[in-house]
MDTraj code that builds the backbone (N, CA, C; nanometers):
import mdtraj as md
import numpy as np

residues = "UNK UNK UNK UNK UNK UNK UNK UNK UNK UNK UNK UNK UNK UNK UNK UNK UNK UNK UNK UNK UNK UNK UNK UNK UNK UNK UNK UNK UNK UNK UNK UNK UNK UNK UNK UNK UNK UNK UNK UNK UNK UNK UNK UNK UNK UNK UNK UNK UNK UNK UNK UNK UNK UNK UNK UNK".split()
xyz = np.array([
    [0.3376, -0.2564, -0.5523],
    [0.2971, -0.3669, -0.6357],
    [0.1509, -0.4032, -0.6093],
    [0.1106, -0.4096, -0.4634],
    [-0.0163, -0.4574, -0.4909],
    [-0.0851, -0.3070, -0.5232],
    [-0.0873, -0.2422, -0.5049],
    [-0.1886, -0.0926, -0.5978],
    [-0.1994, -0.1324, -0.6644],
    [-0.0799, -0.1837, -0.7751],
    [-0.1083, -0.1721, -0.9110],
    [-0.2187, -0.3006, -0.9591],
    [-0.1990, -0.3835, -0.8909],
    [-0.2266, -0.5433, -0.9104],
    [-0.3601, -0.5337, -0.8782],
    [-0.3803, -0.4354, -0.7407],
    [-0.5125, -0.4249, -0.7304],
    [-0.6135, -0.3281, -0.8387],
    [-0.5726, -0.2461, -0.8956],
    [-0.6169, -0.1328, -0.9972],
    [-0.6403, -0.2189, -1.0978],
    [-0.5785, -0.2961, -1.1344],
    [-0.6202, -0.3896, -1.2526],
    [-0.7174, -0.4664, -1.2357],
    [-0.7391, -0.5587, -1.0893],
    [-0.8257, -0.6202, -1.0687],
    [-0.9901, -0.5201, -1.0250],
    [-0.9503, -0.4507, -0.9885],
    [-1.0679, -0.3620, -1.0502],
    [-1.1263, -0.3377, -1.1677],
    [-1.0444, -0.2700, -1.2164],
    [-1.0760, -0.2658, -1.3300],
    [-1.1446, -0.3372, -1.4296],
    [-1.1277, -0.4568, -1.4137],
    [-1.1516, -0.6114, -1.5129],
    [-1.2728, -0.6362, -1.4298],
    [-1.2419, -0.6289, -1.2714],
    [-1.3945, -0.6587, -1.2502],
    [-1.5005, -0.5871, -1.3000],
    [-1.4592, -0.4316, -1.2820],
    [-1.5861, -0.3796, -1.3800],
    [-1.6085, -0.4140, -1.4932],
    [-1.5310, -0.4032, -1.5730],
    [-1.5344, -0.4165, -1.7098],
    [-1.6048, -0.5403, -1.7259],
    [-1.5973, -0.6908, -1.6443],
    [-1.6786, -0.7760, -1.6712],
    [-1.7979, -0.8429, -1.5716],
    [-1.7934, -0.7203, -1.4694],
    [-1.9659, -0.7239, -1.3934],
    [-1.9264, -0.7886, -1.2725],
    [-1.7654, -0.8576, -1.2702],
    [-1.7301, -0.9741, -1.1781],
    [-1.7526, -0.8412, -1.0358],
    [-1.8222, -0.8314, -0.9527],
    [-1.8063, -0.8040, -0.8438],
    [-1.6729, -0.8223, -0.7471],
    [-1.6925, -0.9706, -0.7239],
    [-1.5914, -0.9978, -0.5842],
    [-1.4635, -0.9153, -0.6844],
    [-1.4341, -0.9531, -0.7803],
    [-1.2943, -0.8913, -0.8556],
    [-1.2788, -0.8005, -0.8171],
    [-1.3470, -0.7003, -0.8375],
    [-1.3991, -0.5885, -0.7976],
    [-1.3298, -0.5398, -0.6710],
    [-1.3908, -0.6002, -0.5948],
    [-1.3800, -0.5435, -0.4689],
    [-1.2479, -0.6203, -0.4084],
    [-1.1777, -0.7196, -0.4527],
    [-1.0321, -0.7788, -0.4204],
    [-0.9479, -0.6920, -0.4634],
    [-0.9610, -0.5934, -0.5636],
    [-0.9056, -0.5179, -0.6242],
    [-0.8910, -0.4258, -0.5521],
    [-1.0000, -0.3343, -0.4823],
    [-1.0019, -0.2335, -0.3747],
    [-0.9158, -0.2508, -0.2643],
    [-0.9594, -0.3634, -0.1964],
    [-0.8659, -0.4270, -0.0998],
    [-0.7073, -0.4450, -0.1293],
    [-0.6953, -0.4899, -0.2333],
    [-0.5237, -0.4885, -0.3074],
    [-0.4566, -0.3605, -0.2842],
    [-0.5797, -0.2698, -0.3493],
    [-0.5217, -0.1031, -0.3632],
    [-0.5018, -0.0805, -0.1656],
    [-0.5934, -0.0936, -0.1235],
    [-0.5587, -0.0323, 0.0200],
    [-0.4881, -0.1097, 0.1082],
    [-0.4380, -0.2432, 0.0520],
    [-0.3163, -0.3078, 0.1403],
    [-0.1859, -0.2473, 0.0881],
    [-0.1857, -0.2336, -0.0049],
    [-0.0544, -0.1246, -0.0460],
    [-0.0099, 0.0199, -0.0239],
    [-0.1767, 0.0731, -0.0207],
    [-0.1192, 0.2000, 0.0674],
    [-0.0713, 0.1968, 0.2171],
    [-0.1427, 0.0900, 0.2917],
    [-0.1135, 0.0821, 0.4215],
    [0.0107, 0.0308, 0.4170],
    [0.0725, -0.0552, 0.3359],
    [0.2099, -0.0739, 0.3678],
    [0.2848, 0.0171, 0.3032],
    [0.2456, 0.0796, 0.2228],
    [0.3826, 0.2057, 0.1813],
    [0.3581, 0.2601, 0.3222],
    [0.2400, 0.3052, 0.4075],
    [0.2571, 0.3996, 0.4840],
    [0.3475, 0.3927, 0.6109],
    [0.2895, 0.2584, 0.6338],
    [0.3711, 0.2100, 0.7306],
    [0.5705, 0.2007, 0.7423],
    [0.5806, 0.1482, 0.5921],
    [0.6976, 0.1761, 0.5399],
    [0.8014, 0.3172, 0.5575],
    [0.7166, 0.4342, 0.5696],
    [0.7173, 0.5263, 0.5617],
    [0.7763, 0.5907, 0.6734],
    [0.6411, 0.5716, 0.7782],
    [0.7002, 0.5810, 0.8978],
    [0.8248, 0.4942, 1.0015],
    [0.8105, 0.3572, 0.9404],
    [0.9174, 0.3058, 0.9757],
    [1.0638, 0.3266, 0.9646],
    [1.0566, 0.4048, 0.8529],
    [1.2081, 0.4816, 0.8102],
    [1.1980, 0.6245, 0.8664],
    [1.1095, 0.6758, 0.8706],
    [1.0977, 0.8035, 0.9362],
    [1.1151, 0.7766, 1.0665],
    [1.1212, 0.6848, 1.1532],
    [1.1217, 0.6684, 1.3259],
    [1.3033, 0.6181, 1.3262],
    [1.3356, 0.5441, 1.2222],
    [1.4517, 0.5037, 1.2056],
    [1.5511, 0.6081, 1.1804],
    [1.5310, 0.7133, 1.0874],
    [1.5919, 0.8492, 1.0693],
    [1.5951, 0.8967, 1.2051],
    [1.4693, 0.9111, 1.2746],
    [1.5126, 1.0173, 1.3970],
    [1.5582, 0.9440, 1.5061],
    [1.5679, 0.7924, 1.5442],
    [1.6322, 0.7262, 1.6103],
    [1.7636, 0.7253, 1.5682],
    [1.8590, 0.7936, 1.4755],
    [1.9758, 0.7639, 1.4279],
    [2.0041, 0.9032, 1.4524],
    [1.9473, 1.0100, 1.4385],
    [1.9864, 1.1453, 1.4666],
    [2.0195, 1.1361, 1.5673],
    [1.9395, 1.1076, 1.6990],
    [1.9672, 1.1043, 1.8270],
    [2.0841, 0.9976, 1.8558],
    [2.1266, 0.9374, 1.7980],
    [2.2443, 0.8348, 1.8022],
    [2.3578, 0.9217, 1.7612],
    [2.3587, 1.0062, 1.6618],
    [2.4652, 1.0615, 1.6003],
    [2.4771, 1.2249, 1.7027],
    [2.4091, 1.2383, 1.7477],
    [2.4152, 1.4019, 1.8355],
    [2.4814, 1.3415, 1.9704],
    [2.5015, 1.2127, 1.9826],
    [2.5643, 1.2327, 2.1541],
    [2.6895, 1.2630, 2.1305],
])
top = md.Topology()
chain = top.add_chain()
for i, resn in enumerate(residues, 1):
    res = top.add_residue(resn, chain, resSeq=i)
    for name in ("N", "CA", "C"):
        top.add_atom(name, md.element.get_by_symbol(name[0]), res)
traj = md.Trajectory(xyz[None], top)
């Protein structure tokens, strides 16, 4: 959600010169990748903490 939220606010900032928009927009986009990523790995550490639960 925020990618998207942020891609728009880009967008509009260019489109109307607004700078800070602009660049809140960037920031939007890369708080969302960092939390998908994180997301990511958090289920990925959770998967292999459950393997090792299920092999004893």
């Amino acid at each position: 959600m925020d990618k998207a939220k942020g891609r728009l606010k880009e967008i509009t900032g260019k489109i109307t010169g607004h700078e800070r928009l602009e660049a809140e927009g960037k920031t939007d986009q890369m708080r969302g990748k960092i939390r998908r990523t994180v997301t990511n790995a958090r289920h990925r550490a959770e998967g292999i903490r459950d393997s090792f639960r299920h092999d004893r």
